[in-house]
MIDREN-468082 format. One record per residue: residue number from 1; y, x, z of N, C-alpha, C in turn. Coordinates in nm, 3 decimals, decimal comma. Layout:
N
[node NUM [Y X Z] [Y X Z] [Y X Z]]
...
//
This chain:
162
[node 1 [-0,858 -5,837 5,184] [-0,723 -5,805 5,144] [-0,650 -5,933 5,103]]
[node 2 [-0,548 -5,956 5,177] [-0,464 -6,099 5,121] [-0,422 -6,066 4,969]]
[node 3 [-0,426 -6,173 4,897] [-0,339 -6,197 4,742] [-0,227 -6,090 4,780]]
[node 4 [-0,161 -6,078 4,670] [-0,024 -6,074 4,665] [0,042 -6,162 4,637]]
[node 5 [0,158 -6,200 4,691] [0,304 -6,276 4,720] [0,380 -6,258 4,655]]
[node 6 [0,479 -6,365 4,657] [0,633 -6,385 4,592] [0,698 -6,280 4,717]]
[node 7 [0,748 -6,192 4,691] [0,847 -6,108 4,747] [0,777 -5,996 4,765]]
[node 8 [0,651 -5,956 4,714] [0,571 -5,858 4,745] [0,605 -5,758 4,618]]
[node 9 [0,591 -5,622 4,601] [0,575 -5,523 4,530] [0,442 -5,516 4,421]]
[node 10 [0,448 -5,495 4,294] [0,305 -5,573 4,255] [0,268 -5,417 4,280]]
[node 11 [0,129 -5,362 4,305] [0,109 -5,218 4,304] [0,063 -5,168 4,218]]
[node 12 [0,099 -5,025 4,139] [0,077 -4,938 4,071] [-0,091 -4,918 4,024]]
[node 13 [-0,093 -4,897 3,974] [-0,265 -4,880 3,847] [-0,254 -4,874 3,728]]
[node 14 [-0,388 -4,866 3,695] [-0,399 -4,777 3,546] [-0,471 -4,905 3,521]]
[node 15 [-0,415 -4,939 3,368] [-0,590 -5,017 3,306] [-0,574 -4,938 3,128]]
[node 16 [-0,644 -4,995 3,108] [-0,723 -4,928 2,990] [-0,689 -5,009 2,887]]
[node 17 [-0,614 -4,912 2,705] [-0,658 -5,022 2,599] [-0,721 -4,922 2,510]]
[node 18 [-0,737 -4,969 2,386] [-0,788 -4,893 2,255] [-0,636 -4,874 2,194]]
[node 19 [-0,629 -4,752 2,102] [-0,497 -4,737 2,015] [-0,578 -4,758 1,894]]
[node 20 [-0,487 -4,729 1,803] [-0,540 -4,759 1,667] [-0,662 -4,695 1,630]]
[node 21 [-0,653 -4,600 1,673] [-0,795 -4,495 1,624] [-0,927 -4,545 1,717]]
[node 22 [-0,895 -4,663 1,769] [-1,000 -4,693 1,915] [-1,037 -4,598 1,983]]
[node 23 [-0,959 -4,493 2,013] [-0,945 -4,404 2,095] [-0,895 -4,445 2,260]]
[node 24 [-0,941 -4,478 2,363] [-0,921 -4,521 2,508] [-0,786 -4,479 2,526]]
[node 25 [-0,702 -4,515 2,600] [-0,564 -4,476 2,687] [-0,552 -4,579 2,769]]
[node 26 [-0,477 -4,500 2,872] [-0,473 -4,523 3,037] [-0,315 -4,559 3,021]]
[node 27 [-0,263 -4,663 3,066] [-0,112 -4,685 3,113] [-0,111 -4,750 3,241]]
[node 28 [-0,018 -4,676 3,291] [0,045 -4,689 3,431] [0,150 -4,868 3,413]]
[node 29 [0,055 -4,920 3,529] [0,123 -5,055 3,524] [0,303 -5,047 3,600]]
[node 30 [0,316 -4,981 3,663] [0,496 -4,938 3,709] [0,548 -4,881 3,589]]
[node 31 [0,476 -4,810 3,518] [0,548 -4,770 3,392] [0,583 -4,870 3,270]]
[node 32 [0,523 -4,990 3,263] [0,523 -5,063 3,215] [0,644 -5,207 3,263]]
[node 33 [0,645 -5,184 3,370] [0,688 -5,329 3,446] [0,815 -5,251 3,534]]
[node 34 [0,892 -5,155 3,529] [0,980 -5,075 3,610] [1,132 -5,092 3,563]]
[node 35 [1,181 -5,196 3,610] [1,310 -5,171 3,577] [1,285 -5,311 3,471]]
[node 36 [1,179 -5,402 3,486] [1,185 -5,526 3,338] [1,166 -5,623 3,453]]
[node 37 [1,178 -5,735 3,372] [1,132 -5,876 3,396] [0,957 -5,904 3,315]]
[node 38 [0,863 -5,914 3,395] [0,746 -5,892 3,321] [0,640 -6,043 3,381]]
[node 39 [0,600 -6,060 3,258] [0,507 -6,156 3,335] [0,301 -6,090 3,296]]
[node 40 [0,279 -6,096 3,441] [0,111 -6,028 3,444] [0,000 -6,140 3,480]]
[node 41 [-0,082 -6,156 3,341] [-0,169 -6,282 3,419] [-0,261 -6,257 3,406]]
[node 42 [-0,373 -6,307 3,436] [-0,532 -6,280 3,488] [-0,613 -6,380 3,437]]
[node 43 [-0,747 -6,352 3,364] [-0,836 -6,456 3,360] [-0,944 -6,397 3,370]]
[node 44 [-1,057 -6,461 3,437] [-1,180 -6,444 3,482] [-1,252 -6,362 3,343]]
[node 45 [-1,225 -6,380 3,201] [-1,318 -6,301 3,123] [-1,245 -6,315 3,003]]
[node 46 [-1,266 -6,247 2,860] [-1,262 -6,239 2,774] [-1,373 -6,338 2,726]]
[node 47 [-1,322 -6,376 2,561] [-1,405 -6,515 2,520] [-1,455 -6,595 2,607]]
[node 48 [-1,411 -6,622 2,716] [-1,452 -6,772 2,783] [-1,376 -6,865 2,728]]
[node 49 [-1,430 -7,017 2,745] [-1,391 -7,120 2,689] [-1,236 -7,145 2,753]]
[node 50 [-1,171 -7,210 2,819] [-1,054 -7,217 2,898] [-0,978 -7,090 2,906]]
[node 51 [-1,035 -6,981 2,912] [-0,938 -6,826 2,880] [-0,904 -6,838 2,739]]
[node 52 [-0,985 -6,876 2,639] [-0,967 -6,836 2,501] [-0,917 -6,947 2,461]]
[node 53 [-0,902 -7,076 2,482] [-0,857 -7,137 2,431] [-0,766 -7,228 2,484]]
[node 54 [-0,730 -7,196 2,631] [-0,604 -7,233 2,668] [-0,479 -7,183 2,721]]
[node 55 [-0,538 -7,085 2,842] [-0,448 -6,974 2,891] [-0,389 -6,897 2,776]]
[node 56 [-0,479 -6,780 2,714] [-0,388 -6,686 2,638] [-0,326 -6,739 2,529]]
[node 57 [-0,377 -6,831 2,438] [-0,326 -6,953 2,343] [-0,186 -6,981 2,416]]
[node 58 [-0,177 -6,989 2,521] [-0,092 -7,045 2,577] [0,092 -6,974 2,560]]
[node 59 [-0,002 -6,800 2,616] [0,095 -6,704 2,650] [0,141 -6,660 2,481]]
[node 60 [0,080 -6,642 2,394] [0,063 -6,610 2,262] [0,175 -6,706 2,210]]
[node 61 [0,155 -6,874 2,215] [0,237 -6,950 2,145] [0,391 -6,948 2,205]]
[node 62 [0,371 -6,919 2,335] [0,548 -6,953 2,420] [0,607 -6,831 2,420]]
[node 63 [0,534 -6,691 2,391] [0,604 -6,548 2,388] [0,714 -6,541 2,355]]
[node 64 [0,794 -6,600 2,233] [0,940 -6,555 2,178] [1,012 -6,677 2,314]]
[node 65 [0,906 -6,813 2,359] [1,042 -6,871 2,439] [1,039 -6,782 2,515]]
[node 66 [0,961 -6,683 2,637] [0,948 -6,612 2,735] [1,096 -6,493 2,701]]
[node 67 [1,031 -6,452 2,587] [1,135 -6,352 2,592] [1,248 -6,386 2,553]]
[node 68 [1,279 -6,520 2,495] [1,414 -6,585 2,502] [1,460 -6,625 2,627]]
[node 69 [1,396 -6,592 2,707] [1,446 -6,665 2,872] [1,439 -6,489 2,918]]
[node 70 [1,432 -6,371 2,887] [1,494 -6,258 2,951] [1,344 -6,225 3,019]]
[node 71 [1,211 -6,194 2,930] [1,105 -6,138 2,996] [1,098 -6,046 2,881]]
[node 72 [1,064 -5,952 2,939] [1,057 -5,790 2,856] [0,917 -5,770 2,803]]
[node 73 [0,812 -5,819 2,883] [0,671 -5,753 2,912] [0,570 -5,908 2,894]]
[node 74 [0,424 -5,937 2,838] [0,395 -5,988 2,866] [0,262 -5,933 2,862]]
[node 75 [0,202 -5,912 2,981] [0,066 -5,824 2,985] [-0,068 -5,922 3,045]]
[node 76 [-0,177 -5,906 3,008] [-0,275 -5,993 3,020] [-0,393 -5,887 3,104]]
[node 77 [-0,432 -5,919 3,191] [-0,524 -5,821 3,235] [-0,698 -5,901 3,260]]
[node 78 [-0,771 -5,842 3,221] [-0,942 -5,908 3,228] [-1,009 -5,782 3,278]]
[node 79 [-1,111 -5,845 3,342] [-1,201 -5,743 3,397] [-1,302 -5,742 3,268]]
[node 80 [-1,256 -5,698 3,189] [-1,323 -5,670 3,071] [-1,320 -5,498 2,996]]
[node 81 [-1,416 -5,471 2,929] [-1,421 -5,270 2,892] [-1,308 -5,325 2,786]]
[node 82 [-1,200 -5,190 2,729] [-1,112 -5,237 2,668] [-1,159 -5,230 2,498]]
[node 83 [-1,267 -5,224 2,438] [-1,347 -5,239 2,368] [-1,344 -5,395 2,316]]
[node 84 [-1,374 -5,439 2,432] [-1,347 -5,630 2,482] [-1,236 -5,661 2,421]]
[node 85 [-1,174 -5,645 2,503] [-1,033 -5,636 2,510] [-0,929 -5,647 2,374]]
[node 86 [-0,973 -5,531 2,305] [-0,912 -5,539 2,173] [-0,970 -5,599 2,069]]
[node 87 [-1,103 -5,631 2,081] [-1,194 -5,725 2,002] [-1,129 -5,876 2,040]]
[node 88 [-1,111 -5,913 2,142] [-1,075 -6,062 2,200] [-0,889 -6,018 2,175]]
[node 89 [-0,841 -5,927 2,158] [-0,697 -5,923 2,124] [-0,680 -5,941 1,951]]
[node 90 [-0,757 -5,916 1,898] [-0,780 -5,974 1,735] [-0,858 -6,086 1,677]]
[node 91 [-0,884 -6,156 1,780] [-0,863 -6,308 1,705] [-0,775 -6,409 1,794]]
[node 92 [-0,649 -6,350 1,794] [-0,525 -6,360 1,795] [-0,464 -6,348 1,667]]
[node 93 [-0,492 -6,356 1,584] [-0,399 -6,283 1,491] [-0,217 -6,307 1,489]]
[node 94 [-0,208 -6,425 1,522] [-0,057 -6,473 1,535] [0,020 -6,355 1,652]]
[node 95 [-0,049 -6,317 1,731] [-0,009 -6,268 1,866] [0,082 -6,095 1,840]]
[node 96 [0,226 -6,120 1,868] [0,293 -6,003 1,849] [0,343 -5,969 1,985]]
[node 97 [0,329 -6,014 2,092] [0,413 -5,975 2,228] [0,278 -5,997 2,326]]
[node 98 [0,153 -6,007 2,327] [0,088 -5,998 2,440] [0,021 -5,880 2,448]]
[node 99 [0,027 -5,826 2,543] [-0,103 -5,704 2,587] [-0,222 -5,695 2,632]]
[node 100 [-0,282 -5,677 2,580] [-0,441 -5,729 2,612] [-0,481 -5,593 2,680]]
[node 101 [-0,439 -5,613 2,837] [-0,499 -5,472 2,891] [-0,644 -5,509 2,996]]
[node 102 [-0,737 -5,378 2,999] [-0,828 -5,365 3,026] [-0,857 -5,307 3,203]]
[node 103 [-0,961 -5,391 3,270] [-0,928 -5,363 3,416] [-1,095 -5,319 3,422]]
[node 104 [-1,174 -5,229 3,328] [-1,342 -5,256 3,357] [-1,401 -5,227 3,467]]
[node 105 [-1,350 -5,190 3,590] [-1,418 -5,166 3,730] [-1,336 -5,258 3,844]]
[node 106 [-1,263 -5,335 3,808] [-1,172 -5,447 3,868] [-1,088 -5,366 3,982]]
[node 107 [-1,072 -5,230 3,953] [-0,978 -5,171 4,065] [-0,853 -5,245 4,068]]
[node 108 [-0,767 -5,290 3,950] [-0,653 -5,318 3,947] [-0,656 -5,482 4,032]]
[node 109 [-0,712 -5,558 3,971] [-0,748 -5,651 4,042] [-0,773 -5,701 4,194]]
[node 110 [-0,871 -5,601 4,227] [-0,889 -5,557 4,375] [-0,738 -5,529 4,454]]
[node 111 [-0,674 -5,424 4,396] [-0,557 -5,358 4,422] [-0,464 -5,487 4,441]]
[node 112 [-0,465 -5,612 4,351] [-0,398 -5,766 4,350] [-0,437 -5,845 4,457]]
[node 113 [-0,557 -5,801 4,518] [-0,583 -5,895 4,611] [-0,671 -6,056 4,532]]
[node 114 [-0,719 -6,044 4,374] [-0,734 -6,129 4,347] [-0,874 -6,164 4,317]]
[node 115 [-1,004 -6,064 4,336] [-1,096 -6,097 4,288] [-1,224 -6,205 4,295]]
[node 116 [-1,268 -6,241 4,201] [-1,342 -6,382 4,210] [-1,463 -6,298 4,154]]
[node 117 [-1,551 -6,344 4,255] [-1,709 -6,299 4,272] [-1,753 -6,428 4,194]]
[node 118 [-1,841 -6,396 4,067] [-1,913 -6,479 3,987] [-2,060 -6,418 3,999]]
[node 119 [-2,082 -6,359 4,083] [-2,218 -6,280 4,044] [-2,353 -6,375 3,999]]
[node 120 [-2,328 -6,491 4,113] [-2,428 -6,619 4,132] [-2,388 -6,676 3,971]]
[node 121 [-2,313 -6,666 3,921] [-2,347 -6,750 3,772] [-2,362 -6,614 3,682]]
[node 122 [-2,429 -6,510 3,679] [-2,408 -6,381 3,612] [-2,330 -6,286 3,592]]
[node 123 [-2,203 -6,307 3,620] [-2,068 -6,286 3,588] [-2,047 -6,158 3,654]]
[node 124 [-2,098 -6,120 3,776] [-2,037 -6,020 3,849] [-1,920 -6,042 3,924]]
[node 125 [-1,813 -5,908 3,978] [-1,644 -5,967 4,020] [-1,579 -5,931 3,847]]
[node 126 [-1,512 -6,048 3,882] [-1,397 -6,082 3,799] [-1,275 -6,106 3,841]]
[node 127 [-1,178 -6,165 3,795] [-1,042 -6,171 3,804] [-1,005 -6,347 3,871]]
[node 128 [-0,946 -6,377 3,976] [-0,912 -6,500 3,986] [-0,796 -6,536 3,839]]
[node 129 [-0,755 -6,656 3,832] [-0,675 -6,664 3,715] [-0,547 -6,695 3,793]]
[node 130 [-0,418 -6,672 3,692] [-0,347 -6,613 3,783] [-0,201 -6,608 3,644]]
[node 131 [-0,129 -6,633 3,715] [0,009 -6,568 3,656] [0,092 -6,548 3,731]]
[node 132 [0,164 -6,393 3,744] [0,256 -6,336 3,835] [0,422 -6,327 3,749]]
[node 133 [0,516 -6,349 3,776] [0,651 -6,361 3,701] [0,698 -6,215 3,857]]
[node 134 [0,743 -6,110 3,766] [0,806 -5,960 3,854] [0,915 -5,926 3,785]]
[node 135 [1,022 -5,916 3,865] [1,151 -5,839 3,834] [1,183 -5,721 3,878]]
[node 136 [1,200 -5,622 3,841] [1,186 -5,509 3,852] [1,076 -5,477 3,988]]
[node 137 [0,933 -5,465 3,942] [0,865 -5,470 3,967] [0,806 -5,580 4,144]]
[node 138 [0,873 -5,644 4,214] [0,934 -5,757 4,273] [0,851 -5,860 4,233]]
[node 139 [0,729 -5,909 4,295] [0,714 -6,059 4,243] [0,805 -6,174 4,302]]
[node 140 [0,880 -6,270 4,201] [0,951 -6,357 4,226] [0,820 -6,514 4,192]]
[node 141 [0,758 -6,536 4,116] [0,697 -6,606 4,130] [0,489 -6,567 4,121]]
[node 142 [0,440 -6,619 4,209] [0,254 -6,567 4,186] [0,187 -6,736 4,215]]
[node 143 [0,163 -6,761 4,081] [0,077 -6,892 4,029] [-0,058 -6,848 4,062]]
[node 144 [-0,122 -6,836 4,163] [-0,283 -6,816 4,159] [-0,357 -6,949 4,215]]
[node 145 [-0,416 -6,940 4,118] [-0,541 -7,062 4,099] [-0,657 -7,016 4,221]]
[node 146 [-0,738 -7,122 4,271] [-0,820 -7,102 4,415] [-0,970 -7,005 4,302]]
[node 147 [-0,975 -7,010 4,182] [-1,115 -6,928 4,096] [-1,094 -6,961 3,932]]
[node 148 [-1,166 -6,995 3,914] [-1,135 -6,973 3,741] [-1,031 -7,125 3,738]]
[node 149 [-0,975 -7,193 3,803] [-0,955 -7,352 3,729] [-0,799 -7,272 3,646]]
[node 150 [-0,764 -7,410 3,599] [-0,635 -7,380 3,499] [-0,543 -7,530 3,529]]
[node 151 [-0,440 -7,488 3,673] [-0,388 -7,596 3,675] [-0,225 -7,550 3,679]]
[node 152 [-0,188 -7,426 3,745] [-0,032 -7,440 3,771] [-0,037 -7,261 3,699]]
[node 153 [-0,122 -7,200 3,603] [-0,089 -7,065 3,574] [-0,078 -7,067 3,419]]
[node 154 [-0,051 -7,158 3,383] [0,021 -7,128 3,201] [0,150 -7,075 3,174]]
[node 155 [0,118 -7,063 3,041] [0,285 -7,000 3,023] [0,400 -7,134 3,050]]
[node 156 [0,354 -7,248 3,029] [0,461 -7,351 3,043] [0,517 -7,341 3,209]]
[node 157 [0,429 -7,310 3,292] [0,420 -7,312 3,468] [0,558 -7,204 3,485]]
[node 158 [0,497 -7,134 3,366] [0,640 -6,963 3,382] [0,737 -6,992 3,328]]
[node 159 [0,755 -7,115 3,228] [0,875 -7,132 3,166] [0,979 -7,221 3,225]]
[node 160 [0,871 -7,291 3,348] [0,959 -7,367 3,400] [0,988 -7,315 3,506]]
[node 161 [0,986 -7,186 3,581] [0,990 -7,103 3,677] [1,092 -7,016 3,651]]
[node 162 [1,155 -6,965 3,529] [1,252 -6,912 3,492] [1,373 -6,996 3,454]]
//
């Protein structure tokens, strides 16, 4: 399945978070991103070194510029159980605008065209890394990295893209 593209439709899926009660819920990614300016990015895992301490660091610190430049949404997706997910979304603590959503069978991913087979280092499929900039649901810009590296998908890459 090719990536998805700048001018492509991003497609519809469910991923998974915890609510307060750590009770599971399912949200519809068009329901989320329909009618906004949203930015959706990808990293190979929860607590990895370069995910945790540069990418989402990244999206976390530039959030109010993002949404000072007219982005509604800023959603994070890992092939991680959303258990993960909200455990690695609280040591964030600064973090008021990212979504730490959950992809644990990499359908959504798959569905992106983006997955990175780590099996040979333990890993299993995971997520290529990745930042997509969508206007009403419309990708206008898709930063994807060739596997886990971190060269043109930060939030600075999106700030200078808007």
């Amino acid at each position: 399945m090719a990536p998805i593209a700048v001018g492509d439709v991003i497609p519809d899926g469910t991923l998974t978070y915890l609510d307060e009660e750590n009770k599971p819920q399912t949200v519809s990614i068009h329901s989320l991103a329909a009618g906004k300016k949203v930015i959706l990015f990808g990293v190979p895992g929860a607590f990895t070194p370069t995910c945790s301490l540069k990418h989402v660091p990244g999206f976390v610190e530039k959030a109010e510029e993002l949404k000072a430049k007219g982005v509604d949404e800023i959603l994070l997706i890992s092939v991680n159980d959303p258990h993960v997910m909200k455990a690695w979304a609280k040591s964030y603590p600064e973090n008021k605008h990212v979504k730490f959503l959950a992809d644990g069978s990499a359908k959504y991913t798959h569905a992106l065209g983006l997955e990175l087979d780590l099996t040979e280092k333990g890993l299993g499929i995971r997520s290529k890394r990745f930042a997509l900039l969508a206007d009403d649901l419309k990708v206008k810009v898709a930063n994807i990295e060739s596997g886990g590296e971190y060269t043109f998908s930060s939030a600075d890459d999106i700030l200078k893209a808007l």
